[in-house]
PDB file of N, H, CA, C and O in Angstrom:
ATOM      1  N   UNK A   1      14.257  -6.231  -0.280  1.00  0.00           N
ATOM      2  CA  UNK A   1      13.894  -5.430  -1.416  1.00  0.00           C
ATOM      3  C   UNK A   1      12.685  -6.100  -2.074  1.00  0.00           C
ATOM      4  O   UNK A   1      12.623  -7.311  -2.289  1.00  0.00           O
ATOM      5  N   UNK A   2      11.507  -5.005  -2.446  1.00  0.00           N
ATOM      6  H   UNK A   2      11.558  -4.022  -2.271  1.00  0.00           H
ATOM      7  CA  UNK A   2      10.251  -5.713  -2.716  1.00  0.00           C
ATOM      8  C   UNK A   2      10.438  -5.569  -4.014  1.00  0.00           C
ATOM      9  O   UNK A   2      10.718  -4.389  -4.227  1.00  0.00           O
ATOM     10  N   UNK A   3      10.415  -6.416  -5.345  1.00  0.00           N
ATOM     11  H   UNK A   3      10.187  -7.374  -5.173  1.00  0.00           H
ATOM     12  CA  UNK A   3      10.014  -6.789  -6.453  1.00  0.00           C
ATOM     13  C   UNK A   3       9.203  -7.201  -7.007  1.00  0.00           C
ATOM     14  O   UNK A   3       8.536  -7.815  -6.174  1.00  0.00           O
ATOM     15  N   UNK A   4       8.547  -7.335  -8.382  1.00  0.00           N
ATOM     16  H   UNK A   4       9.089  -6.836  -9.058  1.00  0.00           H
ATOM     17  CA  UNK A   4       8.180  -8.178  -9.303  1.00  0.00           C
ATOM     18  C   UNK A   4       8.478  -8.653 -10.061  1.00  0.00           C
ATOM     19  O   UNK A   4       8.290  -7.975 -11.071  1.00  0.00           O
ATOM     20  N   UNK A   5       9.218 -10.226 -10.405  1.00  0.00           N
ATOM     21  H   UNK A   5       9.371 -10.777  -9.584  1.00  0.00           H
ATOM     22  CA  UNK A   5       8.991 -10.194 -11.590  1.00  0.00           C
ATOM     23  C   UNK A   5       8.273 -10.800 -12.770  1.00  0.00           C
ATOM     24  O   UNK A   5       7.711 -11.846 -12.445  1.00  0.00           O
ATOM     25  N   UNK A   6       8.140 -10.526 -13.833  1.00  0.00           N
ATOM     26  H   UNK A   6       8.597  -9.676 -14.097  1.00  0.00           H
ATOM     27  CA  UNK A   6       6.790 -11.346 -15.106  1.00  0.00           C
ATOM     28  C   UNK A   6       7.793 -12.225 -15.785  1.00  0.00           C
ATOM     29  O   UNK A   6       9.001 -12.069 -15.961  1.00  0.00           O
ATOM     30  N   UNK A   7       6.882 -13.298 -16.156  1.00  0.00           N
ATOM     31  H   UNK A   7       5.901 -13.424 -16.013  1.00  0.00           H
ATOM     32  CA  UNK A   7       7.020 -14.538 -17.069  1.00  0.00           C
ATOM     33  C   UNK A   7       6.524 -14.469 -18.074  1.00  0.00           C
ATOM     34  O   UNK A   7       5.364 -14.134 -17.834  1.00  0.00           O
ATOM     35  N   UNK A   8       6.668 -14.587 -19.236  1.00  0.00           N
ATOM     36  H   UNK A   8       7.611 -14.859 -19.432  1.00  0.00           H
ATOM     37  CA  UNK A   8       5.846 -14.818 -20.411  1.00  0.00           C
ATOM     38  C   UNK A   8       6.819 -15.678 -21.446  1.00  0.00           C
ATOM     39  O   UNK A   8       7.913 -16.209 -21.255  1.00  0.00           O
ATOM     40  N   UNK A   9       5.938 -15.594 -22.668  1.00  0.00           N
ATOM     41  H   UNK A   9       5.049 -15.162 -22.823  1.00  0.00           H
ATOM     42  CA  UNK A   9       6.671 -16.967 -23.858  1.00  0.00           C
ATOM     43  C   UNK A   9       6.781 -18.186 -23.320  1.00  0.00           C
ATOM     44  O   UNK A   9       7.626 -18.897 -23.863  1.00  0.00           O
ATOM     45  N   UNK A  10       6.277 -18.584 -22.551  1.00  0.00           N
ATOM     46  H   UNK A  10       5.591 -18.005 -22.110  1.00  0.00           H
ATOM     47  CA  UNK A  10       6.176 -20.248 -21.985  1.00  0.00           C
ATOM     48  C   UNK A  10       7.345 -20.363 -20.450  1.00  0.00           C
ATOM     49  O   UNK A  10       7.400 -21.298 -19.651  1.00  0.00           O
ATOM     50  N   UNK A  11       7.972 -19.380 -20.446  1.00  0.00           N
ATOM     51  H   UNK A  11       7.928 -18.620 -21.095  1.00  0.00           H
ATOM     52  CA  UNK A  11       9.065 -19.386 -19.753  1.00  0.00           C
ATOM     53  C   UNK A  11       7.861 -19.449 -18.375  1.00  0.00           C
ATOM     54  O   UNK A  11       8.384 -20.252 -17.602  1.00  0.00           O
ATOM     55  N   UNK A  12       6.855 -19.095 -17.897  1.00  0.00           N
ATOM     56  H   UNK A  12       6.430 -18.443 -18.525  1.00  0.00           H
ATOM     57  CA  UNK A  12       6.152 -19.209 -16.927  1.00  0.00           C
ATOM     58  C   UNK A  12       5.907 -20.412 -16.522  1.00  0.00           C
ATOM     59  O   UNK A  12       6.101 -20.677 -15.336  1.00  0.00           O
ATOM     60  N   UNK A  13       5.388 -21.484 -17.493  1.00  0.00           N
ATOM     61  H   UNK A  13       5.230 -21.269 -18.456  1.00  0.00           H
ATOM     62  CA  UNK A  13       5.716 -23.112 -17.134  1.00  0.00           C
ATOM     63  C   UNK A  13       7.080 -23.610 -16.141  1.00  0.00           C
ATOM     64  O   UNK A  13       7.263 -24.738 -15.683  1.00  0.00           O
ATOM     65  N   UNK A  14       7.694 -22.757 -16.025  1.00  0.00           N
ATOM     66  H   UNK A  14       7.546 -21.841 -16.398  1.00  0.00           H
ATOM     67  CA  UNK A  14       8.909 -23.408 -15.592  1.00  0.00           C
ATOM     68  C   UNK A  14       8.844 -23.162 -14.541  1.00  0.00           C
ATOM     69  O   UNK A  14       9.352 -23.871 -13.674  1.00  0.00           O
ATOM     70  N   UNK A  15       8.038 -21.815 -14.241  1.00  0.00           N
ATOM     71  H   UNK A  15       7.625 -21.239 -14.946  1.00  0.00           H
ATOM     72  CA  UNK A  15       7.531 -21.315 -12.520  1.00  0.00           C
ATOM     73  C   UNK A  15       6.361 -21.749 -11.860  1.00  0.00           C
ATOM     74  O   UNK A  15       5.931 -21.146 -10.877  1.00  0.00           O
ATOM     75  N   UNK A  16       5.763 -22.846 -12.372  1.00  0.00           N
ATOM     76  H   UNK A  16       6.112 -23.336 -13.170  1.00  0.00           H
ATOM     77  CA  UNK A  16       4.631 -23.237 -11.346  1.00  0.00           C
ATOM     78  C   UNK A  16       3.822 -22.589 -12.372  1.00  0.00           C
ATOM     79  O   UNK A  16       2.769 -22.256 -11.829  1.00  0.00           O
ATOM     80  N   UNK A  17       3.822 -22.293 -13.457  1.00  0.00           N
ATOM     81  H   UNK A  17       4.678 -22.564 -13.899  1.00  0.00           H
ATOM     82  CA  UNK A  17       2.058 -21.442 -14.366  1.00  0.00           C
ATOM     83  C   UNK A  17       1.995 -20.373 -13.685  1.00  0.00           C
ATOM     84  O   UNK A  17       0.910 -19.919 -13.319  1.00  0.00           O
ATOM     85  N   UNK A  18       3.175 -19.785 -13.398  1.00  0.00           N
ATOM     86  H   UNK A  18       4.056 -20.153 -13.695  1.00  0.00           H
ATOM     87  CA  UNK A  18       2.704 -18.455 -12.149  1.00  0.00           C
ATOM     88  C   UNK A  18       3.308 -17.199 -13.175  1.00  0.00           C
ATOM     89  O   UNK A  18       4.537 -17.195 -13.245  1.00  0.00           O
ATOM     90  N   UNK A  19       2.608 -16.149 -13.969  1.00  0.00           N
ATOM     91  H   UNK A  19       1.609 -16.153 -13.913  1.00  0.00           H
ATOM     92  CA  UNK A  19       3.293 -15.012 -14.948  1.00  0.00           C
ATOM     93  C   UNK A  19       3.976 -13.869 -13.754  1.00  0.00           C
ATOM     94  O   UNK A  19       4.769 -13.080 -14.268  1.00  0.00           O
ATOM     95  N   UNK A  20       3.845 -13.765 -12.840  1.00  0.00           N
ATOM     96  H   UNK A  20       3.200 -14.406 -12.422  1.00  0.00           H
ATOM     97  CA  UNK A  20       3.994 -12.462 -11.928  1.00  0.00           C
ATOM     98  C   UNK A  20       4.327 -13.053 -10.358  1.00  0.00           C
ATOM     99  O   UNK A  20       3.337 -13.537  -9.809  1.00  0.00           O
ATOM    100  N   UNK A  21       5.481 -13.075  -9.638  1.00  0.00           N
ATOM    101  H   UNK A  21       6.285 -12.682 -10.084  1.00  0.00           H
ATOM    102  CA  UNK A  21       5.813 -13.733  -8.879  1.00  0.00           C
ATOM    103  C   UNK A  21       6.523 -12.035  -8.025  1.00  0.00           C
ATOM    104  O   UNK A  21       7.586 -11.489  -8.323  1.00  0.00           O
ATOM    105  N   UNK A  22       5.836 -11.720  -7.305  1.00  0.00           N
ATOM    106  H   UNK A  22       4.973 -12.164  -7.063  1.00  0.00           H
ATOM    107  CA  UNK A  22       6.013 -10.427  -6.160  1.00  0.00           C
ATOM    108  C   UNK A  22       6.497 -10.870  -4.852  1.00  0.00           C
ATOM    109  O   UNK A  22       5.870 -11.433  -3.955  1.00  0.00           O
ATOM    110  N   UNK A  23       8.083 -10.413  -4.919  1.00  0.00           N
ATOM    111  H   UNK A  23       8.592  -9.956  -5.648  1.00  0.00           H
ATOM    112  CA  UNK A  23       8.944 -11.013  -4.308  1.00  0.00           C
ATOM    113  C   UNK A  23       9.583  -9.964  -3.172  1.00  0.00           C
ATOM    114  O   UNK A  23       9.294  -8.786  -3.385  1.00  0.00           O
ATOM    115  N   UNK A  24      10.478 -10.246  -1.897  1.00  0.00           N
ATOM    116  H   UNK A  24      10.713 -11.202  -1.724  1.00  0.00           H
ATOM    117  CA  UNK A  24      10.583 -10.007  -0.992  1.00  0.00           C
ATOM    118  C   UNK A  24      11.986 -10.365  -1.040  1.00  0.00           C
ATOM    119  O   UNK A  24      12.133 -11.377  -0.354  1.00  0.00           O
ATOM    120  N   UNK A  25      13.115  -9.972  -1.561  1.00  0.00           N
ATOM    121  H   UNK A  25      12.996  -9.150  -2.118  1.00  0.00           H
ATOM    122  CA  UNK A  25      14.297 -10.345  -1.570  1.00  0.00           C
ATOM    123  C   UNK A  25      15.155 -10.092  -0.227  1.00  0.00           C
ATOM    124  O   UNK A  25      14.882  -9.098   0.446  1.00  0.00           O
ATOM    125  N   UNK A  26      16.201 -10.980   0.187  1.00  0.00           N
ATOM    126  H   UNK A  26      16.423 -11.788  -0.360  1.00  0.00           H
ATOM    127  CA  UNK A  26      16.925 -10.782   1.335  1.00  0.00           C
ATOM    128  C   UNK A  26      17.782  -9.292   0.735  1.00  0.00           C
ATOM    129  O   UNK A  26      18.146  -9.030  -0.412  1.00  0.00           O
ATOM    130  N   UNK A  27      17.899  -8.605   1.827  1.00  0.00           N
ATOM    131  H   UNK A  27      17.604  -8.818   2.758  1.00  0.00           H
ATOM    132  CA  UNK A  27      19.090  -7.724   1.946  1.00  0.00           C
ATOM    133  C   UNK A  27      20.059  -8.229   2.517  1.00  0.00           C
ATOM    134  O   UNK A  27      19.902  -8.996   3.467  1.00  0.00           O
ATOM    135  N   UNK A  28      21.648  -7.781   1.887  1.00  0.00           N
ATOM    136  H   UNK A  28      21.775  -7.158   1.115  1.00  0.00           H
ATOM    137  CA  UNK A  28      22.759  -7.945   2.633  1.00  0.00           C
ATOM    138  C   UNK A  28      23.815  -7.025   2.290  1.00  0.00           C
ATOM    139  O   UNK A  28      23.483  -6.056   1.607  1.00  0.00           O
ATOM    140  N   UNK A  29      25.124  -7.149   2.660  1.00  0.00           N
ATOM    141  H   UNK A  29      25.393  -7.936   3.216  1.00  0.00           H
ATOM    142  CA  UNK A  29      26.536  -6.432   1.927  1.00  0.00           C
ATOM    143  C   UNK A  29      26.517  -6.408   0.686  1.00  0.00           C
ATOM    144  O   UNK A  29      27.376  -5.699   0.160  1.00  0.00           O
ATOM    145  N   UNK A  30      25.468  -7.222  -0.299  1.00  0.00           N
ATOM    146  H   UNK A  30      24.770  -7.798   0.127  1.00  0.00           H
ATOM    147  CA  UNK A  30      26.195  -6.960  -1.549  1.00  0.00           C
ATOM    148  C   UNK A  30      25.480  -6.578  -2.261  1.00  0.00           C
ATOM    149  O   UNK A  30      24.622  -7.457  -2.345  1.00  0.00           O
ATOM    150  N   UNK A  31      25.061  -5.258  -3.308  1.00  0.00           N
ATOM    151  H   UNK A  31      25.757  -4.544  -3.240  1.00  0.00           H
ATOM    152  CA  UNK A  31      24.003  -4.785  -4.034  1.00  0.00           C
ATOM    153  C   UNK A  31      23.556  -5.994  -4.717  1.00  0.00           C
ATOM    154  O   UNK A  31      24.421  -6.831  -4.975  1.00  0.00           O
ATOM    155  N   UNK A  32      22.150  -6.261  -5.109  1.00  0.00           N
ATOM    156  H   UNK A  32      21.447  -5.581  -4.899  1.00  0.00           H
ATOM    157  CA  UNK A  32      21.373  -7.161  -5.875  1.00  0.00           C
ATOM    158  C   UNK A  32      21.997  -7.100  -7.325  1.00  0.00           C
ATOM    159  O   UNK A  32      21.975  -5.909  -7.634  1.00  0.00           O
ATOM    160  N   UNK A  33      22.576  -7.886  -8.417  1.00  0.00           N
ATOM    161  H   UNK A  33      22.593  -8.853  -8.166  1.00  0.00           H
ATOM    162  CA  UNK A  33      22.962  -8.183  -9.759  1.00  0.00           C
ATOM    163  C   UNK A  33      21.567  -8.401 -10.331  1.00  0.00           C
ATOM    164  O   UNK A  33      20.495  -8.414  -9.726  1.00  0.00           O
ATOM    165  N   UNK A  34      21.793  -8.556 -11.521  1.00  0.00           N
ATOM    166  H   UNK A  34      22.664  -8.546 -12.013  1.00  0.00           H
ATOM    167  CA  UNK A  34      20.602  -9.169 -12.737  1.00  0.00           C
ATOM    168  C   UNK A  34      21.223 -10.753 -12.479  1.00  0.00           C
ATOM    169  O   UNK A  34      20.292 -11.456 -12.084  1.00  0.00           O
ATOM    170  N   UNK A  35      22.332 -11.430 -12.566  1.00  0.00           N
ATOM    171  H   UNK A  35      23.087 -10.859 -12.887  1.00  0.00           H
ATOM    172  CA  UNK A  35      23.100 -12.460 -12.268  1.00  0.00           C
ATOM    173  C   UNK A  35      22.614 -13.246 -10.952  1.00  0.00           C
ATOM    174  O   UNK A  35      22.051 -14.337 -10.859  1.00  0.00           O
ATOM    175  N   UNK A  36      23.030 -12.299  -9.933  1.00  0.00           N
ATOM    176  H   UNK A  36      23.487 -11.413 -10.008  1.00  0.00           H
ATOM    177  CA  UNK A  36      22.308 -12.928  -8.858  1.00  0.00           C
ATOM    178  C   UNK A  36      20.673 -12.957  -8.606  1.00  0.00           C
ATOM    179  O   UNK A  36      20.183 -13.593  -7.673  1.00  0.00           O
ATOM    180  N   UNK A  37      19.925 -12.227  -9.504  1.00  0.00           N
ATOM    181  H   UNK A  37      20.322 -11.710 -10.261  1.00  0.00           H
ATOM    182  CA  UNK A  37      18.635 -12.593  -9.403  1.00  0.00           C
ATOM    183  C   UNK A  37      18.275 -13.962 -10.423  1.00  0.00           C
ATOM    184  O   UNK A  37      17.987 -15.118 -10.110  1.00  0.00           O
ATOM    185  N   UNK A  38      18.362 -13.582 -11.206  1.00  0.00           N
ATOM    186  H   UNK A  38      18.596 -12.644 -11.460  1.00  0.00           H
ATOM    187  CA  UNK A  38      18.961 -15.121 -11.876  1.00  0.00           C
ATOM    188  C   UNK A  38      18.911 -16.257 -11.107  1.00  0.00           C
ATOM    189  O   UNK A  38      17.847 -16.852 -10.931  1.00  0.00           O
ATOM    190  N   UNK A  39      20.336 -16.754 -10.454  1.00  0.00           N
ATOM    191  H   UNK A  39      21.200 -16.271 -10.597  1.00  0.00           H
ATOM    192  CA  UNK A  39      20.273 -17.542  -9.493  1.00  0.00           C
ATOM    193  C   UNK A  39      19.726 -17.192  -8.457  1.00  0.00           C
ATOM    194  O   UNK A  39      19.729 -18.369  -8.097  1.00  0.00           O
ATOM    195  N   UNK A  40      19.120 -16.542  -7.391  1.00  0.00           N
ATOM    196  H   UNK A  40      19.118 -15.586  -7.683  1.00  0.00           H
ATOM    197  CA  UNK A  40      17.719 -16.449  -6.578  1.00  0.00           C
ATOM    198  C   UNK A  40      16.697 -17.305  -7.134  1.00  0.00           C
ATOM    199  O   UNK A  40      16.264 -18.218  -6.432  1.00  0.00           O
ATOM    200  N   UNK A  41      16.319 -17.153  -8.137  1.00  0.00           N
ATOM    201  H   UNK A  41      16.671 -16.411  -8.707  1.00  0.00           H
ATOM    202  CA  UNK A  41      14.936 -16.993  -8.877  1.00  0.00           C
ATOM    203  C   UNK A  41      14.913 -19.223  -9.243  1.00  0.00           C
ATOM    204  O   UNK A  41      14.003 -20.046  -9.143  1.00  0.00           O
ATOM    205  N   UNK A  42      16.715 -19.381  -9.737  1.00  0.00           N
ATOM    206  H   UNK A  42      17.454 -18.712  -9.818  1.00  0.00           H
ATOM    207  CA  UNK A  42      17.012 -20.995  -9.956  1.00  0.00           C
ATOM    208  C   UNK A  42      16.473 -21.937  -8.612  1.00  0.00           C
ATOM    209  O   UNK A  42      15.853 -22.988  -8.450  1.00  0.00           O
ATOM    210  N   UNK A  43      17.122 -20.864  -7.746  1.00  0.00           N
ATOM    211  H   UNK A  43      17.626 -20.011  -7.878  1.00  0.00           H
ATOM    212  CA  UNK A  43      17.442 -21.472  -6.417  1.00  0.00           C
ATOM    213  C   UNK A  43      16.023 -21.951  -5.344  1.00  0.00           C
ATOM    214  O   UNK A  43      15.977 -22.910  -4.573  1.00  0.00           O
ATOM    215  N   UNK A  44      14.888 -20.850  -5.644  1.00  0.00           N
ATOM    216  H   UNK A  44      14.926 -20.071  -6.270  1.00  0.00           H
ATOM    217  CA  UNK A  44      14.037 -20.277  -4.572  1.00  0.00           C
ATOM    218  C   UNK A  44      12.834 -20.730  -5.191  1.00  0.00           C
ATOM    219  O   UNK A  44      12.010 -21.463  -4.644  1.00  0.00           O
ATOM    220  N   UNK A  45      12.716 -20.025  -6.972  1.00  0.00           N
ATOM    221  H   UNK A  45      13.386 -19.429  -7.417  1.00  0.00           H
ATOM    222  CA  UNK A  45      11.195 -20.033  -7.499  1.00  0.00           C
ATOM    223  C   UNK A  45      10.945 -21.387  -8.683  1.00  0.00           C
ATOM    224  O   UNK A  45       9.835 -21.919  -8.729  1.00  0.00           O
ATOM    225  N   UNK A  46      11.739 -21.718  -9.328  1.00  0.00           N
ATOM    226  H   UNK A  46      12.640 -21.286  -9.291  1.00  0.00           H
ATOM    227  CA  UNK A  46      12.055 -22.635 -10.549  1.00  0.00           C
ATOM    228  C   UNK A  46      11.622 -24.136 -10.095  1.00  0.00           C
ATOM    229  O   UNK A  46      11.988 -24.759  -9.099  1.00  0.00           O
ATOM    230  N   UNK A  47      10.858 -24.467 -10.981  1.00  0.00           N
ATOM    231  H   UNK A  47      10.561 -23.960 -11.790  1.00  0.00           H
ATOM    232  CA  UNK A  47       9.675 -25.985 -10.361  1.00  0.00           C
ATOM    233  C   UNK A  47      10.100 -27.009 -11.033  1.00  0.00           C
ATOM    234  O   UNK A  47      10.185 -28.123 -10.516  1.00  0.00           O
ATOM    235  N   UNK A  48      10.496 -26.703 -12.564  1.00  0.00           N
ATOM    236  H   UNK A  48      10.426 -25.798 -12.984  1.00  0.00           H
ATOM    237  CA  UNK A  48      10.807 -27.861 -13.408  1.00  0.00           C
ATOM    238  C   UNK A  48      11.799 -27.051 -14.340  1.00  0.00           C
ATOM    239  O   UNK A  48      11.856 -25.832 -14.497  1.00  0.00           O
ATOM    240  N   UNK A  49      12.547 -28.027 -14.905  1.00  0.00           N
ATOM    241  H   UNK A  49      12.501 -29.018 -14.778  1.00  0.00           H
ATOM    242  CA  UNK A  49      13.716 -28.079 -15.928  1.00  0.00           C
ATOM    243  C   UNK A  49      14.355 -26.780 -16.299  1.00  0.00           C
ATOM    244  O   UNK A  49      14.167 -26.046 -17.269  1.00  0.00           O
ATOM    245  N   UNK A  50      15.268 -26.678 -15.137  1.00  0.00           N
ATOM    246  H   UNK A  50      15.421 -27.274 -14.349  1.00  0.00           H
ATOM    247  CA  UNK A  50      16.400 -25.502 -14.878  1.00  0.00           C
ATOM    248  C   UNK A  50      17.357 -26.203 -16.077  1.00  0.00           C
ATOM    249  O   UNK A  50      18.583 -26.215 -15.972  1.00  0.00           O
ATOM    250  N   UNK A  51      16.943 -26.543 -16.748  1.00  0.00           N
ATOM    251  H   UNK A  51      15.947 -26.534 -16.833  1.00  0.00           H
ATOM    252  CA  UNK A  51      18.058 -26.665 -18.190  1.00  0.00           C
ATOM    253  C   UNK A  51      17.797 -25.652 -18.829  1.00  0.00           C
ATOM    254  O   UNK A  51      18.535 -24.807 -19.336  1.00  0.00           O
ATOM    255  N   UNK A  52      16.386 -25.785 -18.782  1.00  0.00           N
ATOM    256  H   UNK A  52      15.786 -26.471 -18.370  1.00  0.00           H
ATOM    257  CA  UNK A  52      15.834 -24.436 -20.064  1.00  0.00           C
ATOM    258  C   UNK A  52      15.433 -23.180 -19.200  1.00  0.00           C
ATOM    259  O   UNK A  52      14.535 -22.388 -19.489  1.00  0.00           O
ATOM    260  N   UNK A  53      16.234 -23.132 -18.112  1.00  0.00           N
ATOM    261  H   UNK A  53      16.963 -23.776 -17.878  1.00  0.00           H
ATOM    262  CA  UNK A  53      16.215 -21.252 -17.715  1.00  0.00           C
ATOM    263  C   UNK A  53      17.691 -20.843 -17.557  1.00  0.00           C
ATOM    264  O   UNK A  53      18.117 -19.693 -17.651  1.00  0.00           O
ATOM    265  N   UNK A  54      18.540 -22.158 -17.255  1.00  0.00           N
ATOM    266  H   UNK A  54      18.193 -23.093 -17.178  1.00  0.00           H
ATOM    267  CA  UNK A  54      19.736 -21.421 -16.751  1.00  0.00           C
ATOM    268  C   UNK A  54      20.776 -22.867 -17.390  1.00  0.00           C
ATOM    269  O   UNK A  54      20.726 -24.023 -16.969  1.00  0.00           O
ATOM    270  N   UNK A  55      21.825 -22.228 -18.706  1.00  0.00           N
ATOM    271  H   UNK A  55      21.865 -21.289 -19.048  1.00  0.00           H
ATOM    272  CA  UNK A  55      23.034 -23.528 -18.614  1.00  0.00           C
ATOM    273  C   UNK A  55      23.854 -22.179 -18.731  1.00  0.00           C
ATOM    274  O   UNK A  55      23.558 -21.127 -19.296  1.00  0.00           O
ATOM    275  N   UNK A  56      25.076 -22.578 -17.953  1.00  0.00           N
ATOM    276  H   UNK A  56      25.317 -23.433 -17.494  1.00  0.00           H
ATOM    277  CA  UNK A  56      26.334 -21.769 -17.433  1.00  0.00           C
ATOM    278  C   UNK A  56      25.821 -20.987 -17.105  1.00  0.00           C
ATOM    279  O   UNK A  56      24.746 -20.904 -16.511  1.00  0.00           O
ATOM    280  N   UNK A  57      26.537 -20.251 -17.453  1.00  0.00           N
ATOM    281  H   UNK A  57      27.410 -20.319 -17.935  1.00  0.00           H
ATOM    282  CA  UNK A  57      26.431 -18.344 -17.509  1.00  0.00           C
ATOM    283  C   UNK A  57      25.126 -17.554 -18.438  1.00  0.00           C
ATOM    284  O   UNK A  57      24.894 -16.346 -18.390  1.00  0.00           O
ATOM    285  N   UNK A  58      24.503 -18.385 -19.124  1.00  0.00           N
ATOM    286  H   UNK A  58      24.691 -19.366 -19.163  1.00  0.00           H
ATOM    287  CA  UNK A  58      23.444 -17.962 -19.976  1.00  0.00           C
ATOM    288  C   UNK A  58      22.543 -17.993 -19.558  1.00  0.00           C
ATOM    289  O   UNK A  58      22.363 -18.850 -18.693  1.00  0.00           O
ATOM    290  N   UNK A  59      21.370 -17.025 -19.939  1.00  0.00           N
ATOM    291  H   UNK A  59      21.517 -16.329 -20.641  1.00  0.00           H
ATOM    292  CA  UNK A  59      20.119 -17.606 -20.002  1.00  0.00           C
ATOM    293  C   UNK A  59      19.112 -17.641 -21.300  1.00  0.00           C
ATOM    294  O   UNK A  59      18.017 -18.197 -21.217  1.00  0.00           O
TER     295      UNK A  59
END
């Protein structure tokens, strides 16, 4: 599944200085969440201090 998504309010620092990151998501059995893009995004795109994008369940 082809996406975009934007960064702004400083939250882009946390991605490499990158505002717009046009993405190519895996397909599988389970429809895409806002949750699981979330963690995609922790997992795949996030450069520095996953404190300040993701603690628990929040963001």
């Amino acid at each position: 599944m082809k996406i975009t998504v934007q960064f702004g309010g400083g939250a882009e620092l946390l991605f490499g200085k990158v505002k717009n990151h046009d993405l190519d998501l895996p397909t599988g059995e389970k429809p895409w969440t806002i949750k699981g893009l979330i963690e995609w995004l922790k997992l795949n795109k996030l450069t520095e201090r996953p404190e300040l994008f993701v603690q628990g369940d929040s963001v």
